[in-house]
C-alpha positions in Angstrom: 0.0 0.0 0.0 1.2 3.3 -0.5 1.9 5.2 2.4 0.2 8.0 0.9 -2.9 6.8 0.6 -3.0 4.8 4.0 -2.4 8.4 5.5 -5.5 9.3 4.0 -7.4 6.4 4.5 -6.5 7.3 8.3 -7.5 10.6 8.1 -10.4 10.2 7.3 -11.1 7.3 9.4 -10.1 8.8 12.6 -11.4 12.2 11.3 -8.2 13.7 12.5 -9.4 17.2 11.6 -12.1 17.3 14.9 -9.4 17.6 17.4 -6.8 20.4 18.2 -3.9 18.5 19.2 -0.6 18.3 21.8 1.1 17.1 18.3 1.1 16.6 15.0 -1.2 13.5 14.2 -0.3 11.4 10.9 2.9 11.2 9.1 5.4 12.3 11.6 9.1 11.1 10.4 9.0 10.1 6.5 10.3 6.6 5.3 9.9 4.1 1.7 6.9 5.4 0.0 5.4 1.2 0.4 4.1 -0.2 3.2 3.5 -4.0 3.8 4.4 -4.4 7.3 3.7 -2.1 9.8 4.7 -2.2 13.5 1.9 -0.9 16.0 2.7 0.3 19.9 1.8 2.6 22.5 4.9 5.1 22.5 7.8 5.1 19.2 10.3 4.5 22.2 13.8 3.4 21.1 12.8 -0.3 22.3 9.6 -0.1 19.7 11.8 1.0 17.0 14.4 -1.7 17.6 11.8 -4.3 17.3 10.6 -2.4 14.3 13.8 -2.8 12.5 14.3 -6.5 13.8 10.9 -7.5 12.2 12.0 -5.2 9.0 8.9 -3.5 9.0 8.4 -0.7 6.8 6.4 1.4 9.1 5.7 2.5 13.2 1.9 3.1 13.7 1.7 4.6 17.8 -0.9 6.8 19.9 2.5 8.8 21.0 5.3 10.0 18.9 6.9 12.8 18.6 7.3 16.7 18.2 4.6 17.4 21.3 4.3 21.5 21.8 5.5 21.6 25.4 9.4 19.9 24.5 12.6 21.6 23.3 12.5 21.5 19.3 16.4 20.4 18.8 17.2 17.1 18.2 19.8 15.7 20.3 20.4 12.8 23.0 17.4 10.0 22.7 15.2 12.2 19.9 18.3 12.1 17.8 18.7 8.4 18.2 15.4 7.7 17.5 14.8 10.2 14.6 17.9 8.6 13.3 17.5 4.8 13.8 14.3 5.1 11.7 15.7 7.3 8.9 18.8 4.8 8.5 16.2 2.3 8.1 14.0 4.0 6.0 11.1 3.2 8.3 7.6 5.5 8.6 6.8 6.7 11.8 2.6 7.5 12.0 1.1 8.8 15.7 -2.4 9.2 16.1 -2.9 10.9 19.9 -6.8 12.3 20.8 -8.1 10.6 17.5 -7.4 7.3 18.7 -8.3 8.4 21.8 -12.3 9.3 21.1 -12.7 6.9 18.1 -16.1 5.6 18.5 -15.9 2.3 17.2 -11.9 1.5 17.5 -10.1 4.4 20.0 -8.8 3.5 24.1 -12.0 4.5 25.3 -14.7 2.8 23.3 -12.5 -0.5 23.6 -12.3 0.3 27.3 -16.1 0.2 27.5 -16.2 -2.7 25.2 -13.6 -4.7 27.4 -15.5 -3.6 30.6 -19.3 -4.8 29.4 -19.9 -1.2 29.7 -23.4 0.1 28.2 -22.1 4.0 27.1 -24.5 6.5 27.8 -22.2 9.7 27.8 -24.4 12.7 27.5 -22.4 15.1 25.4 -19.6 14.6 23.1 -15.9 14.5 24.2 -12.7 12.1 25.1 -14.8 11.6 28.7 -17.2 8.8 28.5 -20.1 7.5 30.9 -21.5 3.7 31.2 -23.7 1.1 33.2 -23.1 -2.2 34.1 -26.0 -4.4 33.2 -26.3 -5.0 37.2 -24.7 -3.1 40.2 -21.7 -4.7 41.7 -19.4 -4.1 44.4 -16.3 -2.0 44.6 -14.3 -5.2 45.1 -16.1 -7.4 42.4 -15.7 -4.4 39.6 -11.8 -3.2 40.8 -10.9 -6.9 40.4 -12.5 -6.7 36.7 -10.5 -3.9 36.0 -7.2 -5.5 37.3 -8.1 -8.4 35.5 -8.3 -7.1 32.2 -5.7 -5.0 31.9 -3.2 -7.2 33.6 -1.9 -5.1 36.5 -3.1 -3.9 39.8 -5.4 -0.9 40.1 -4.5 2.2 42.8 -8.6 2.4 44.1 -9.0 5.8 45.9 -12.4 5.3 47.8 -14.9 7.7 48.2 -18.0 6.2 46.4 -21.1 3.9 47.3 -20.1 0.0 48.3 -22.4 -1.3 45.5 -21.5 0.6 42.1 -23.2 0.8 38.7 -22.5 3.7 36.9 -19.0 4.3 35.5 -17.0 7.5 34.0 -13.6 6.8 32.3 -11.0 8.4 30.0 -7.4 7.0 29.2 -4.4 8.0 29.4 -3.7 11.3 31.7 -7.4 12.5 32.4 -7.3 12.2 35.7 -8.5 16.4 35.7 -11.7 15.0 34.5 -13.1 13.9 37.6 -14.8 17.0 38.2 -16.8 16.0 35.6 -17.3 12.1 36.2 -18.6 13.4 39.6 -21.0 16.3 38.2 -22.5 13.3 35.7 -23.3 11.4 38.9 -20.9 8.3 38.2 -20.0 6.0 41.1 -16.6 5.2 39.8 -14.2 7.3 37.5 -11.3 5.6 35.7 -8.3 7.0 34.1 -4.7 5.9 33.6 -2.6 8.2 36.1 -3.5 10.1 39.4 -2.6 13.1 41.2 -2.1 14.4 45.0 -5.4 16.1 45.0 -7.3 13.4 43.5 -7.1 11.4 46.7 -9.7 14.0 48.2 -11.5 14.9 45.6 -12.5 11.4 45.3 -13.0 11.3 49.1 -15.4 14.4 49.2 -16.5 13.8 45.6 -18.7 10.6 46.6 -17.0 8.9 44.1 -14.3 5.9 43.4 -11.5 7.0 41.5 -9.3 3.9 39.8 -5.8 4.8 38.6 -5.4 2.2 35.8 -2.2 3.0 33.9 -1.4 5.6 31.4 0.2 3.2 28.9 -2.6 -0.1 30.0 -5.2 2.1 29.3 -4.3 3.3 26.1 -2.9 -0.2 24.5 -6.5 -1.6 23.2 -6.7 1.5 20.2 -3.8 1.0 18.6 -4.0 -2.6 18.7 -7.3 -2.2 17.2 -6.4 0.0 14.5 -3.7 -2.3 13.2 -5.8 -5.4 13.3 -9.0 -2.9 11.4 -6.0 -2.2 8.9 -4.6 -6.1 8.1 -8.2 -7.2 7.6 -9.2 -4.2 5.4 -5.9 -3.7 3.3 -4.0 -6.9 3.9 -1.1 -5.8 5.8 0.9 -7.3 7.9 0.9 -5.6 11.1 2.2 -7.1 14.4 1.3 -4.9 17.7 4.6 -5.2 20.0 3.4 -4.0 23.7 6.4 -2.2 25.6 6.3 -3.1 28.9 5.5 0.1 31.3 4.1 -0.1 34.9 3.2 3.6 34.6 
């Protein structure tokens, strides 16, 4: 395929133009102009690009790359090894960051719903999203769910009712949205990462506040986009998780 026109397939599919990124989402470092095998991952650390280059893939599909508006612009130390371990290898790099976030079909948080049996019933548009559980459950029952299915223990910061139902969540560092999750009335909020003030807000909030992982929350989109592009175009695309507590 050429990587042209699976950059516009994408966006379009992810209808990149919605959002008003933290980077640039698409083509970010240009390799060969065909791509067969494609490499998918959370972050285009060095470890992901070594894997890349081991599996001779033509291109790096993440949900973060490079170039984010808050980091110095020069390339030196780890961005220059990167940015130059791909370009000797003439391999693509592609990040897709809030469109893969708020995909409604394939992005973290309608997979998180999906993994979670979670009926979404999120009132107004946005990255935040609001579900039920078919039946209420208790705090234990659901945090051992959510431990479960992402393969690594939850931080739970109590504050909600014993028997929950109703469930916010975002991925990745939303942990600021809890404000919200508590004005919508949810019993439990979930996002990847906490902060010191979180403990209380959850604590005067009436709410549950789950600290899932920034990089376990945000694994199931671009998995899911890779696999949507190897059954629509025939690629051969291999997701290779990087191993990150946070």
């Amino acid at each position: 395929m050429l990587r042209e026109d699976l950059i516009a397939y994408l966006r379009e599919f992810l209808q990149v133009s919605e959002y008003k990124d933290y980077a640039p989402n698409g083509l970010q470092v240009e390799g060969k102009s065909e791509i067969k095998r494609i490499v998918t991952g959370v972050t285009a650390c060095q470890a992901l690009i070594d894997a890349a280059i081991m599996r001779n893939a033509d291109a790096i599909m993440v949900h973060h790359g490079y170039f984010w508006k808050s980091e110095p612009v020069e390339i030196v130390g780890f961005k220059q090894k990167r940015i130059k371990s791909l370009l000797a290898h003439d391999i693509n790099l592609l990040a897709y960051h809030l469109p893969l976030d708020g995909h409604p079909e394939l992005g973290n948080n309608a997979m998180l719903g999906k993994l979670w049996g979670l009926e979404d019933v999120t009132p107004q548009p946005g990255l935040l999203r609001l579900g039920r559980l078919p039946e209420a459950q208790s705090i234990e029952a659901f945090l051992t769910n959510v431990s479960a299915s992402l393969n690594r223990p939850v931080l739970h910061l109590p504050g909600g009712p014993e028997r929950v139902q109703t469930i916010a969540w975002c991925s990745g560092g939303a942990q600021g949205y809890i404000d919200q999750a508590i004005a919508w009335g949810a019993d439990v909020y979930i996002s990847g990462e906490v902060s010191e003030q979180t403990t209380h807000l959850a604590a005067e909030g009436g709410i549950h506040y789950l600290a899932a992982g920034h990089h376990a929350t945000e694994r199931l989109g671009i998995k899911a986009l890779g696999e949507h592009l190897a059954e629509t175009f025939g690629l051969d695309v291999e997701f290779v998780d990087i191993a990150n507590p946070v």
